[in-house]
C-alpha positions as CSV (number, residue, x, y, z in Angstrom):
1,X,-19.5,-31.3,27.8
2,X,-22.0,-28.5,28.0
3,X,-24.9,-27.3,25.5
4,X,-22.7,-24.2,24.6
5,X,-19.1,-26.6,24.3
6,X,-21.0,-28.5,22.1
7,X,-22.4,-26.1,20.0
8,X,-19.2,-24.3,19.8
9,X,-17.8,-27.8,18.6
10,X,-20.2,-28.3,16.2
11,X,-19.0,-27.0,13.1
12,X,-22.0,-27.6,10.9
13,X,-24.3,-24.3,12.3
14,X,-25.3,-22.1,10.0
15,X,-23.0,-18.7,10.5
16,X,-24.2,-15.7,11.9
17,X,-25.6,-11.7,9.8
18,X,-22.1,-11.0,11.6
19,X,-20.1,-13.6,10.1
20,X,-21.9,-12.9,6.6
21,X,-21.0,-9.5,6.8
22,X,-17.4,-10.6,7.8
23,X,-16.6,-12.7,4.7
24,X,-18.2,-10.5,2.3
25,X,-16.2,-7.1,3.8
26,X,-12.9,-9.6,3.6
27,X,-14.0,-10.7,-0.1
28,X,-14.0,-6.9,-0.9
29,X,-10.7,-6.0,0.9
30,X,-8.7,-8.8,-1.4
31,X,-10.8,-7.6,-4.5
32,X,-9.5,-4.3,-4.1
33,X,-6.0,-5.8,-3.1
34,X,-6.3,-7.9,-5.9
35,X,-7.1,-4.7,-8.5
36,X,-4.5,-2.8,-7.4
37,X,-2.1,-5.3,-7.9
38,X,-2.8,-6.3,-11.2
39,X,-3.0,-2.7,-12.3
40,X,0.4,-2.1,-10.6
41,X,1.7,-5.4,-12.2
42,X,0.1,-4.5,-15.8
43,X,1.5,-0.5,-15.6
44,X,4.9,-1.7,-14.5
45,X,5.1,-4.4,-17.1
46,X,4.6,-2.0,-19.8
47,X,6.7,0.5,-18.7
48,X,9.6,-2.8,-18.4
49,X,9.0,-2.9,-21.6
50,X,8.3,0.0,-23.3
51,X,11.6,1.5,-21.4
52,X,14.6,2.4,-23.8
53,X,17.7,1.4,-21.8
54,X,20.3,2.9,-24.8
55,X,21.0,6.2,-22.8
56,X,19.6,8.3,-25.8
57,X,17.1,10.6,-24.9
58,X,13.6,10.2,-23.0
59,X,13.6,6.1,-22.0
60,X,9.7,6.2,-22.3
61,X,7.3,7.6,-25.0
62,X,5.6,10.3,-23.7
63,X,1.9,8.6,-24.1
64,X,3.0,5.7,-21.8
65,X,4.2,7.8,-19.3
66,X,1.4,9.9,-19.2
67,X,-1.3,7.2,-19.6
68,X,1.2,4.9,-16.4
69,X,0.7,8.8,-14.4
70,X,-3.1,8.8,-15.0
71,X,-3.4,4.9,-14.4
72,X,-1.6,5.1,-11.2
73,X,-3.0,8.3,-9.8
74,X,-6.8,6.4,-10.4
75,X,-6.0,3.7,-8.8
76,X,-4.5,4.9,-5.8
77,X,-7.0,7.3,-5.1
78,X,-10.0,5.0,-6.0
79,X,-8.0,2.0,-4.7
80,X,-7.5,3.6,-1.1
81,X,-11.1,4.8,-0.8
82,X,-12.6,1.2,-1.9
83,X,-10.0,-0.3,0.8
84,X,-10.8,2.2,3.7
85,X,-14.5,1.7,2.8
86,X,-13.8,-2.4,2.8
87,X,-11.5,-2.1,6.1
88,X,-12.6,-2.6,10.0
89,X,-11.7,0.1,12.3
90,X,-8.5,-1.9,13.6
91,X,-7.0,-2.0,10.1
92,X,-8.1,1.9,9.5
93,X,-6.3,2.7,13.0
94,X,-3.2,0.7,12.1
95,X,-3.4,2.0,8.6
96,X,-3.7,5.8,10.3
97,X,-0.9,4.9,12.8
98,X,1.4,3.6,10.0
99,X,1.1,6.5,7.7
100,X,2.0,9.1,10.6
101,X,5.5,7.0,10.7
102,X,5.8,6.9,7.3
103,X,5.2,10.8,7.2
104,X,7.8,11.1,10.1
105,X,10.5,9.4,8.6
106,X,10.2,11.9,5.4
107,X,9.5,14.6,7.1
108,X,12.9,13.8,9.0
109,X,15.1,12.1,6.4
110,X,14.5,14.4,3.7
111,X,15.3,18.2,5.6
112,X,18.4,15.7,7.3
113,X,19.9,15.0,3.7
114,X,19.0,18.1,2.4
115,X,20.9,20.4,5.0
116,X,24.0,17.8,4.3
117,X,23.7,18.2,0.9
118,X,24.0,21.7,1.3
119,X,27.1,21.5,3.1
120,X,28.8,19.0,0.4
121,X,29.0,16.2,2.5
122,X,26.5,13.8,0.6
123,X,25.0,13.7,-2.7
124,X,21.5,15.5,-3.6
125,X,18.5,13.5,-2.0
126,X,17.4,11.5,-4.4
127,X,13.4,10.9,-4.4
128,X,13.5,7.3,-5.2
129,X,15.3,6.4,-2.5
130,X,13.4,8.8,0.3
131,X,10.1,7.1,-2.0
132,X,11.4,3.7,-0.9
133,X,12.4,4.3,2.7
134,X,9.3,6.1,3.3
135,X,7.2,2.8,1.9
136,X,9.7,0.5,3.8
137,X,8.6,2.4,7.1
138,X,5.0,2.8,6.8
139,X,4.8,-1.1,5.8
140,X,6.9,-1.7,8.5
141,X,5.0,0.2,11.1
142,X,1.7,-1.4,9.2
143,X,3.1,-5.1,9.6
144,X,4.0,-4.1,13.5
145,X,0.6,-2.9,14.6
146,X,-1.1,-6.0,12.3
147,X,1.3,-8.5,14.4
148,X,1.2,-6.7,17.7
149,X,-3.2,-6.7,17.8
């Protein structure tokens, strides 16, 4: 065994400014991850069970729903600039990459369903479901380009 074999087998030196660096950009990445999904899980909660489920009316007080808007609008847009900030340039490229699909499946679903709707052949899109499928696809494209290196 060689001097380098060996010290790449030995598991006790110290790690490298690199490796520091490393840990503590990975510690902020699943901080922020970590935020965002409590404050998704505490908003979403709430509105569980704040929602009025009797058909009457508005199925959410009006404060809830426009404290869940505010909330959610905050965290997005102060949750995706801690992550970029926290992110390598891989996961900023496969986050850039998966947005563009994302953006292309709306950009085609929506005008598609639309023009049928028009024409009485479907229902009305319905923004939930583009919401979804657009989400579905840019994780999707994410989860590929994570996978794929």
């Amino acid at each position: 065994m060689t001097n380098s074999e060996a010290a790449m087998a030995d598991d006790s030196r110290k790690p490298g400014p690199g490796e520091l660096a490393n840990k503590r950009r990975q510690r902020r990445l699943w901080l922020v991850i970590a935020v965002l999904f409590a404050t998704g899980f505490s908003v979403g909660f709430g509105t569980g069970y704040l929602e009025d489920d009797t058909g009457q009316g508005a199925s959410l007080p009006a404060a809830w729903a426009i404290f869940a808007a505010l909330v959610f609008t905050v965290a997005v847009t102060f949750g995706s600039w801690h992550y970029y900030r926290a992110s390598d340039e891989l996961a900023r490229r496969d986050n850039l990459h998966a947005a563009g699909i994302g953006l292309n499946v709306f950009l085609v679903a929506f005008p598609v369903w639309f023009v049928l709707a028009k024409a009485g052949l479907v229902g009305q899109p319905d923004a939930m479901i583009l919401f979804v499928l657009t989400l579905l696809a840019t994780l999707m494209a994410f989860g590929w380009q994570r996978l794929r290196g």
